[in-house]
C-alpha positions, 0 to 999 in steps of 0.5 A, a space after each residue: 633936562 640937564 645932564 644930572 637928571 638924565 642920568 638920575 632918571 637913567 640911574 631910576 631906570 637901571 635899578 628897575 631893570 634890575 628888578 624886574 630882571 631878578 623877578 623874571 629868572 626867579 618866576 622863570 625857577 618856579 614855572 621850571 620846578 613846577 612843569 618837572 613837578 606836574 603832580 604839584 600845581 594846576 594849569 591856571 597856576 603855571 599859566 598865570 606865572 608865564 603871563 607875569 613872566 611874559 609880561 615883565 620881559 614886556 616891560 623890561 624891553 620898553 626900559 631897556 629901549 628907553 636906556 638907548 641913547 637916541 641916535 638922532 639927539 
């Protein structure tokens, strides 16, 4: 792979990241408004957006490792 498609996939991958950052923190707002508004929501809601939200930090951390650069290349 050459210089520009690596940092094509690079640049691919950075605008993913940001994504999935943006719809961490905004999962992160709603599961904040709905535990201080317990009345509001059930429990399989809020544990349904903390898996999502668990699981997009997963995903988050494979796409930062793959920003890394390899240190033995």
């Amino acid at each position: 792979m050459d210089y520009d498609e690596n940092e094509n996939e690079n640049e691919i991958l950075r605008e993913k990241l940001r994504e999935l950052h943006l719809e961490h923190r905004d999962l992160d707002d709603v599961i904040s408004h709905l535990a201080e508004n317990i009345s509001d929501f059930d429990q399989l809601k809020l544990r349904r957006l903390k898996k999502r939200k668990l699981n997009l930090k997963d995903q988050i951390s494979v796409l930062e490792s793959k920003l890394i650069p390899d240190l033995n290349a």
